[in-house]
C-alpha positions as YAML, in Angstrom:
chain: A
units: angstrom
residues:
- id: 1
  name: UNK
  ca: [23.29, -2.39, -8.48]
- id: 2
  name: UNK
  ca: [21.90, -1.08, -11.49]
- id: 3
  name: UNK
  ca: [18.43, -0.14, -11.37]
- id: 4
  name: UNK
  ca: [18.13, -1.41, -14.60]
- id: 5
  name: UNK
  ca: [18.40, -5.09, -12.93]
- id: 6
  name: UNK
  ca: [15.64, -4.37, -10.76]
- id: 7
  name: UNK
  ca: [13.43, -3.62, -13.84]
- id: 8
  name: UNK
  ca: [14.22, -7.01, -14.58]
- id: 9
  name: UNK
  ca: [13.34, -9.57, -11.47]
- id: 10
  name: UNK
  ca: [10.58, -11.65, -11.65]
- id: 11
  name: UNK
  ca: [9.29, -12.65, -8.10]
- id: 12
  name: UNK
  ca: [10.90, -15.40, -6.83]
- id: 13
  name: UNK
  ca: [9.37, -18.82, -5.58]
- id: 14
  name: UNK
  ca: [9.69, -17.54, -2.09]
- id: 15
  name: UNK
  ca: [7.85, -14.59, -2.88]
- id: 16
  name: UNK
  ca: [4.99, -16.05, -5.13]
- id: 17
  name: UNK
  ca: [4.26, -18.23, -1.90]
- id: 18
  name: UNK
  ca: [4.26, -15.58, 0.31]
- id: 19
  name: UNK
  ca: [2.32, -13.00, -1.68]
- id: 20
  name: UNK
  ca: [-0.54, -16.68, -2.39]
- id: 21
  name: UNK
  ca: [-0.59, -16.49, 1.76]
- id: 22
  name: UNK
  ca: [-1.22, -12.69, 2.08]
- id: 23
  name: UNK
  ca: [-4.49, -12.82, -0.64]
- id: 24
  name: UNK
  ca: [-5.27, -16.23, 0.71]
- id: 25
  name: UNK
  ca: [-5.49, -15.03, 4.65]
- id: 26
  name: UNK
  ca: [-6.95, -11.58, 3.79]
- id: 27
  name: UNK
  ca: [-9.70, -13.11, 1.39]
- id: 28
  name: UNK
  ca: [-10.93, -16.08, 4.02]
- id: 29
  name: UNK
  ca: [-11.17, -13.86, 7.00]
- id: 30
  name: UNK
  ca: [-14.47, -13.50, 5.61]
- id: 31
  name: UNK
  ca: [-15.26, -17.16, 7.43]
- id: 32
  name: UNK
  ca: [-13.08, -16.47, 10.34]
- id: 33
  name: UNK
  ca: [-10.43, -13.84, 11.02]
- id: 34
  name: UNK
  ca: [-8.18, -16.52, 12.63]
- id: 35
  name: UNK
  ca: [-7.14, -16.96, 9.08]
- id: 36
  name: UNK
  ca: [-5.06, -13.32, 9.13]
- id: 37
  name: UNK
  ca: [-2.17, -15.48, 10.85]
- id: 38
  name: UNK
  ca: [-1.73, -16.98, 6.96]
- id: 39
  name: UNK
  ca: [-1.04, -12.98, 5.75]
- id: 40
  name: UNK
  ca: [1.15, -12.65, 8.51]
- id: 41
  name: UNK
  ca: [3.33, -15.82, 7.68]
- id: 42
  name: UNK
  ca: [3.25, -14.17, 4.08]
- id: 43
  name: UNK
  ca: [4.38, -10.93, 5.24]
- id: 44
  name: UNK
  ca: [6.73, -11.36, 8.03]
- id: 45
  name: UNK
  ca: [8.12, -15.01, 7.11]
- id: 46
  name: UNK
  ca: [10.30, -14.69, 3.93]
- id: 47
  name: UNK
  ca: [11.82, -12.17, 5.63]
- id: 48
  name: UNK
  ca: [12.74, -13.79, 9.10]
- id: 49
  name: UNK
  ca: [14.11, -16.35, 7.30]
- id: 50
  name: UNK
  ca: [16.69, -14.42, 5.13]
- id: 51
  name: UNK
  ca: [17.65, -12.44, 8.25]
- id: 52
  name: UNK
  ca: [17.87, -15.44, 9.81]
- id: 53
  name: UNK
  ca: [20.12, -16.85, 6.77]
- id: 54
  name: UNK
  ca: [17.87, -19.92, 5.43]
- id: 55
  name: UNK
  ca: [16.62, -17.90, 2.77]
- id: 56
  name: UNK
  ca: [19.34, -16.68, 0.29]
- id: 57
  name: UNK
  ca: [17.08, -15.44, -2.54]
- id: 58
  name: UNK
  ca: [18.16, -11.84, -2.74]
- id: 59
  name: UNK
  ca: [20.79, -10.01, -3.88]
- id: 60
  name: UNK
  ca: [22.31, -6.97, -2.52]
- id: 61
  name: UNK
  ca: [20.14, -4.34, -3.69]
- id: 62
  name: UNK
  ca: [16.63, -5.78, -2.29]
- id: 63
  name: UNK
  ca: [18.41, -6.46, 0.52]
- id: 64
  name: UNK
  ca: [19.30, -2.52, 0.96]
- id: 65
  name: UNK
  ca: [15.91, -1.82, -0.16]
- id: 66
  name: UNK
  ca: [14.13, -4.39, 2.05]
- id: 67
  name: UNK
  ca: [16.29, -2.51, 5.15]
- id: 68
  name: UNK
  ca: [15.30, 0.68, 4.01]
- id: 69
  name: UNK
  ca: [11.42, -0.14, 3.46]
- id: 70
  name: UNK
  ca: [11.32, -1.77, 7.00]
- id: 71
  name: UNK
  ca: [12.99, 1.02, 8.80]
- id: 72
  name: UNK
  ca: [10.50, 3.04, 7.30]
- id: 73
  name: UNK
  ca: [7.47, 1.18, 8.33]
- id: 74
  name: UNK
  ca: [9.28, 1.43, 11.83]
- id: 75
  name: UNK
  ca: [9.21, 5.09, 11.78]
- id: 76
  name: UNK
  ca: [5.78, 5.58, 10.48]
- id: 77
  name: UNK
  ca: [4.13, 2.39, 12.80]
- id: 78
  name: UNK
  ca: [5.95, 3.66, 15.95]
- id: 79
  name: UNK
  ca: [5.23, 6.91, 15.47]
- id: 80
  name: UNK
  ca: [1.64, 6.27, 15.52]
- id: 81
  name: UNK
  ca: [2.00, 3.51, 18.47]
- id: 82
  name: UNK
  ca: [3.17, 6.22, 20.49]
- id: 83
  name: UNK
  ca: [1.01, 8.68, 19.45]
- id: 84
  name: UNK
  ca: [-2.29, 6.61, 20.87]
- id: 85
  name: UNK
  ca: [-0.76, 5.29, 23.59]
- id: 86
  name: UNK
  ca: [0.12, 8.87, 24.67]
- id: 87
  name: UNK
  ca: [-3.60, 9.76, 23.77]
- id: 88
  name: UNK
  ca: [-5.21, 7.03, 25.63]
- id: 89
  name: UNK
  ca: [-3.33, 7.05, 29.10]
- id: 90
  name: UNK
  ca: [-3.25, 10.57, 29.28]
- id: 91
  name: UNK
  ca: [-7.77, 10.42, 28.78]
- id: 92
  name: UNK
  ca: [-7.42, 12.60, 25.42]
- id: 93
  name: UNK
  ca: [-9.11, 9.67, 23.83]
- id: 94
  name: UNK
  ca: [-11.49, 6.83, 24.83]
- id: 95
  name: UNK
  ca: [-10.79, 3.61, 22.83]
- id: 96
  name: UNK
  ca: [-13.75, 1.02, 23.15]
- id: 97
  name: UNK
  ca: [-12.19, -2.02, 20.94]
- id: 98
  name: UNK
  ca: [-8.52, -1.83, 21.49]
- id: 99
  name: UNK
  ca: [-8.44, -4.21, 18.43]
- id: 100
  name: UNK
  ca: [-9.34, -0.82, 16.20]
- id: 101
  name: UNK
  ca: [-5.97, 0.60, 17.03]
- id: 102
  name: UNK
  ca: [-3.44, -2.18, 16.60]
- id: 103
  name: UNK
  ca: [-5.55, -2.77, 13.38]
- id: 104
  name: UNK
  ca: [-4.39, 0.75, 12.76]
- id: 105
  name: UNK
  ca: [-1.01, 0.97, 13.40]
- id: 106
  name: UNK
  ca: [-1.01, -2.61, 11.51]
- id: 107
  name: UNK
  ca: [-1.82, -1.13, 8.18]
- id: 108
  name: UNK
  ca: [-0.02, 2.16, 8.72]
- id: 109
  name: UNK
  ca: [3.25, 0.06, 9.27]
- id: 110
  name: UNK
  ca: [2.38, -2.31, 6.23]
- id: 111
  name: UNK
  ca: [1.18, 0.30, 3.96]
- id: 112
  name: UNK
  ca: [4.41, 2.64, 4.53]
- id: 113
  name: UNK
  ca: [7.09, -0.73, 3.90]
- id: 114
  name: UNK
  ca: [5.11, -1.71, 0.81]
- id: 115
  name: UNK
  ca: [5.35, 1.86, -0.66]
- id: 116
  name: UNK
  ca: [8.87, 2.24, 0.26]
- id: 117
  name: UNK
  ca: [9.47, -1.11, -1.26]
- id: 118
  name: UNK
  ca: [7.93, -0.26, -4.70]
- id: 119
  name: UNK
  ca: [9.60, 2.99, -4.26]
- id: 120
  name: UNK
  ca: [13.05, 1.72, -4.14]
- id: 121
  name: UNK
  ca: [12.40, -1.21, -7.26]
- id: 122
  name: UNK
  ca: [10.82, 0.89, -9.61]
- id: 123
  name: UNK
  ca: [10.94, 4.36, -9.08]
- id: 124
  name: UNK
  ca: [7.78, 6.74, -8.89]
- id: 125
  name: UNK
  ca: [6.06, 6.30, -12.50]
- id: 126
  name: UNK
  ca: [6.19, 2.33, -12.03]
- id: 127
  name: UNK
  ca: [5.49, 2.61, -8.74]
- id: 128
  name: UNK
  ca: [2.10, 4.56, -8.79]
- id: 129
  name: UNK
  ca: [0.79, 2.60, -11.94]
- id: 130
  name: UNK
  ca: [1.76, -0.86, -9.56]
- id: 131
  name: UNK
  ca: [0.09, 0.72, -6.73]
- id: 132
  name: UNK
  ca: [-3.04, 1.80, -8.79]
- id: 133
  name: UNK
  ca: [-3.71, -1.46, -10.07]
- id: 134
  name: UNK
  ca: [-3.02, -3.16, -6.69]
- id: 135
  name: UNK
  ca: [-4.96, -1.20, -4.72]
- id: 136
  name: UNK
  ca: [-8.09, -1.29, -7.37]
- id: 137
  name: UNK
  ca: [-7.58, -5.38, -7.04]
- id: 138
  name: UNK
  ca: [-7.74, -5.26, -3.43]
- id: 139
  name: UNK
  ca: [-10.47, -2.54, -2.94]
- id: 140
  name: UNK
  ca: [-12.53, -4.44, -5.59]
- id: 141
  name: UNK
  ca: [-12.41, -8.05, -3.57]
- id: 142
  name: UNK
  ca: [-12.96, -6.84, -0.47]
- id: 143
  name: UNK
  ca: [-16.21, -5.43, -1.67]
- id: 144
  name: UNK
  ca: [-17.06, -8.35, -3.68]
- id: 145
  name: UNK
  ca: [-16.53, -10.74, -0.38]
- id: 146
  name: UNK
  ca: [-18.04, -8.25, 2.03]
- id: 147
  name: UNK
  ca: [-21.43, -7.42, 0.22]
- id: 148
  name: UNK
  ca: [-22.00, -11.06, -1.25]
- id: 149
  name: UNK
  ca: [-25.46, -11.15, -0.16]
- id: 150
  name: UNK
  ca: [-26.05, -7.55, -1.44]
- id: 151
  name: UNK
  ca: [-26.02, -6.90, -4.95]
- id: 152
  name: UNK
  ca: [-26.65, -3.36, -5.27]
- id: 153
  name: UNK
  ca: [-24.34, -2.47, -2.52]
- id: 154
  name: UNK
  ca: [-21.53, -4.66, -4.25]
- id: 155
  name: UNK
  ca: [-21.79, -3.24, -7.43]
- id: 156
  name: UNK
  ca: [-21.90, 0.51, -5.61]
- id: 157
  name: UNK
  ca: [-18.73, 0.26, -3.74]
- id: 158
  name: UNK
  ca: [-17.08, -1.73, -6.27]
- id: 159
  name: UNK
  ca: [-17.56, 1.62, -8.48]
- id: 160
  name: UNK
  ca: [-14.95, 2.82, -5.85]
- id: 161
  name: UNK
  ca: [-12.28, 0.88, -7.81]
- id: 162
  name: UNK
  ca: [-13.16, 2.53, -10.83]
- id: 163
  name: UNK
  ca: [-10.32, 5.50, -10.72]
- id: 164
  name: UNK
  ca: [-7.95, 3.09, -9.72]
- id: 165
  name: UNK
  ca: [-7.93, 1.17, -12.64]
- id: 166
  name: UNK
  ca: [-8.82, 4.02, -14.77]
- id: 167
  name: UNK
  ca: [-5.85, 6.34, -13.53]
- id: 168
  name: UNK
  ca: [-3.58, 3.64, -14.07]
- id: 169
  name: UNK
  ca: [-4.53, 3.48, -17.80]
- id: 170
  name: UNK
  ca: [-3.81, 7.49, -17.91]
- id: 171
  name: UNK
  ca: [-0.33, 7.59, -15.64]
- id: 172
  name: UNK
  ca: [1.51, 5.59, -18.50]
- id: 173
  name: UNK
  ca: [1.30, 8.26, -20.94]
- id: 174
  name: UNK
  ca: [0.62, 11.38, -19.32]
- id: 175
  name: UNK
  ca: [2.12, 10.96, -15.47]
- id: 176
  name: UNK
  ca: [1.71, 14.50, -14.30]
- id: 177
  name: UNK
  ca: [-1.77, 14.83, -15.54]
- id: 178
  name: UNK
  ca: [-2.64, 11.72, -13.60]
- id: 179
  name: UNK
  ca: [-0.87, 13.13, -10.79]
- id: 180
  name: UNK
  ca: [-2.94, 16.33, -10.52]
- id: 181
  name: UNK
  ca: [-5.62, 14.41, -11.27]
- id: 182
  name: UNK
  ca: [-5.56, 12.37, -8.54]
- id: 183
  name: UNK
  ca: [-4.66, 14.48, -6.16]
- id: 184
  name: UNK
  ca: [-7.85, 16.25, -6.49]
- id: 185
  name: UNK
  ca: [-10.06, 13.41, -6.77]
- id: 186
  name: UNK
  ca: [-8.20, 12.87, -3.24]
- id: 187
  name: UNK
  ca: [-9.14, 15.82, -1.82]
- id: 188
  name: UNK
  ca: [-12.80, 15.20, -3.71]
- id: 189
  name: UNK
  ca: [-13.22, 11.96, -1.32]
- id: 190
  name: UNK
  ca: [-11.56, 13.22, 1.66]
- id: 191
  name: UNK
  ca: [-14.47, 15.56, 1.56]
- id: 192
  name: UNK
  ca: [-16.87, 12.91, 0.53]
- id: 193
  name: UNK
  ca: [-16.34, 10.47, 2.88]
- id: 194
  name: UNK
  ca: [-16.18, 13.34, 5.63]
- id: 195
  name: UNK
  ca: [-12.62, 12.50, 6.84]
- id: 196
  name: UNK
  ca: [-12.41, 15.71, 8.10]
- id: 197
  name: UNK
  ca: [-14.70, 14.83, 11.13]
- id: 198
  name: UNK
  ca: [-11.31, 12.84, 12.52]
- id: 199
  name: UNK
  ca: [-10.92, 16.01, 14.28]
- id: 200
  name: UNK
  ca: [-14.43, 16.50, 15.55]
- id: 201
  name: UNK
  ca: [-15.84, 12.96, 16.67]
- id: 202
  name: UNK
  ca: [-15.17, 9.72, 17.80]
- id: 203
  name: UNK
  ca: [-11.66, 8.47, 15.58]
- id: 204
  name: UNK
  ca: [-12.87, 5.21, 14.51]
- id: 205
  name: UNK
  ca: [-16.61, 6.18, 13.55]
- id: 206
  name: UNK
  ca: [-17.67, 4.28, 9.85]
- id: 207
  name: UNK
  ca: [-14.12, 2.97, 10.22]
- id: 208
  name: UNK
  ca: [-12.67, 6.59, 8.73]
- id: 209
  name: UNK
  ca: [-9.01, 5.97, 9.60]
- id: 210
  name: UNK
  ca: [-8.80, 2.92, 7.61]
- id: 211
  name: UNK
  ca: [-10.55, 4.55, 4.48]
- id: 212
  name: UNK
  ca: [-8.23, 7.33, 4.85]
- id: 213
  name: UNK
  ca: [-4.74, 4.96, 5.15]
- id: 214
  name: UNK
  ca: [-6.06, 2.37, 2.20]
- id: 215
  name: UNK
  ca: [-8.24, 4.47, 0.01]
- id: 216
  name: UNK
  ca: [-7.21, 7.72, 0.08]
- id: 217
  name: UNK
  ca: [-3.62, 6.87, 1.05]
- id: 218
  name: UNK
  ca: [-2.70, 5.43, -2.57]
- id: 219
  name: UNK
  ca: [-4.51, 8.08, -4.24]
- id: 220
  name: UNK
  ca: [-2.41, 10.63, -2.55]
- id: 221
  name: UNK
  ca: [1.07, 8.61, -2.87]
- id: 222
  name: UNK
  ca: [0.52, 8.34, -6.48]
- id: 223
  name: UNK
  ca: [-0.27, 11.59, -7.41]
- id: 224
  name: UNK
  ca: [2.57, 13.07, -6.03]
- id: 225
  name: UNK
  ca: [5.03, 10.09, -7.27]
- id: 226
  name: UNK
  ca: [3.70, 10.94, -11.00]
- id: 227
  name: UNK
  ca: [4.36, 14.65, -10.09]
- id: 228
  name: UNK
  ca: [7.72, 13.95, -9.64]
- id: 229
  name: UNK
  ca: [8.24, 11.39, -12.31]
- id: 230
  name: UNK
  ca: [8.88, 13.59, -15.73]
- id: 231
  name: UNK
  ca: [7.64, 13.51, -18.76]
- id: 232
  name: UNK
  ca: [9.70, 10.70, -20.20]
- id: 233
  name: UNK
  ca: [9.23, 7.55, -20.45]
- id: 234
  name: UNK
  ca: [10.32, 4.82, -18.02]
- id: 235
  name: UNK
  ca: [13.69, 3.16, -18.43]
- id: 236
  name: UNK
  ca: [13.34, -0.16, -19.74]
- id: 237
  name: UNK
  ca: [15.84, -3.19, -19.35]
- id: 238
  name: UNK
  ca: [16.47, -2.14, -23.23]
- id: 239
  name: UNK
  ca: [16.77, 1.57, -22.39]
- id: 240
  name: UNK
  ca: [18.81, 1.82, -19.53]
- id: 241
  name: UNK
  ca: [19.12, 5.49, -17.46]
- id: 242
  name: UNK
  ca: [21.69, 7.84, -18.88]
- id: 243
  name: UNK
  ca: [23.56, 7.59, -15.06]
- id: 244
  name: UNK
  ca: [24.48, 3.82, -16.54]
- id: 245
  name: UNK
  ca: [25.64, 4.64, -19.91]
- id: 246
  name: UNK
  ca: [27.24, 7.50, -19.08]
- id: 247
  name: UNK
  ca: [30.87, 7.36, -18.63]
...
């Protein structure tokens, strides 16, 4: 199908209810983290219904990329599964909370099928100005709801969504600026938040693998989508790519 078309789609009811779920379970964990089951219905259940056939809201391009994206996540999620299992029964690492490392390989496996996804609707420009703004949304609540009772610390981590937002303004009109400009704010906060002491001490110290996957993670994905991206502007459903006129 034409990529055009996918420039087009709106979310569909199925996916408006599912996407409500994910922000609703991830925002009231703050009571009680029995609430994550609603992001997993969000996540996992539109899709284990259309595989299972009840839900016929796609056509045949988001099914290919919704295959593609989850065999993805697959490859990046079971890597890493096997990698700590491998680490932790052979004694090459002591894990106190084995909660820490599903919660890992968790949002390795859901980080890598979202960015696939986003990858195969919209291409790279698109997809790092989406991700940008996504990830600023998300970084920015989850402050807000986990320093509530501490003003000054909300307000200081909330500065963290700053380049987010900020990038995303600059990746519309000049993508591979924003691209080398992120990749060295990247490297700028992978030396900031000392991520390189993953090597050196205990792997889930001030929670560094999960800063790493969700902050630094976009950062880096970004930059080297708007790399790749060009100079021109994105297609538009008025403007489609010269592969569709062609001919």
């Amino acid at each position: 199908m034409a990529r055009s078309g996918a420039l087009r789609r709106r979310p569909t009811p199925a996916g408006i209810v599912a996407g409500g779920l994910v922000v609703a379970g991830f925002a009231l964990t703050a009571l009680d983290w029995g609430f994550l089951a609603l992001a997993a219905l969000g996540t996992f259940g539109p899709g284990i219904l259309r595989e299972l056939g009840v839900l016929k809201d796609h056509d045949e391009f988001q099914r290919r990329a919704a295959h593609r994206a989850g065999y993805h996540a697959y490859l990046a999620g079971g890597l890493v599964a096997f990698l700590f299992v491998a680490a932790i029964r052979s004694g090459a690492m002591e894990i106190g909370d084995l909660g820490e490392v599903a919660t890992l390989v968790l949002i390795v496996l859901w980080f890598t099928w979202f960015l696939s996804s986003l990858l195969a609707y919209w291409g790279p420009r698109r997809t790092a100005v989406t991700l940008l703004l996504i990830f600023g949304a998300v970084w920015l609540l989850f402050n807000i709801i986990g320093n509530i009772e501490s003003p000054v610390a909300m307000f200081m981590q909330c500065l963290l969504a700053v380049p987010f937002f900020a990038l995303a303004f600059v990746a519309r009109r000049w993508p591979r600026t924003a691209g080398v400009i992120l990749l060295v704010i990247s490297a700028f906060f992978f030396y900031f938040f000392k991520l390189y002491r993953l090597f050196s001490e205990p792997l889930f110290e001030m929670g560094r693998p999960m800063v790493l996957i969700l902050f630094i993670g976009p950062l880096v994905a970004s930059g080297i989508g708007l790399l790749h991206s060009g100079t021109n502007k994105e297609p538009t459903p008025a403007e489609p790519p010269e592969a569709e006129t062609s001919g």
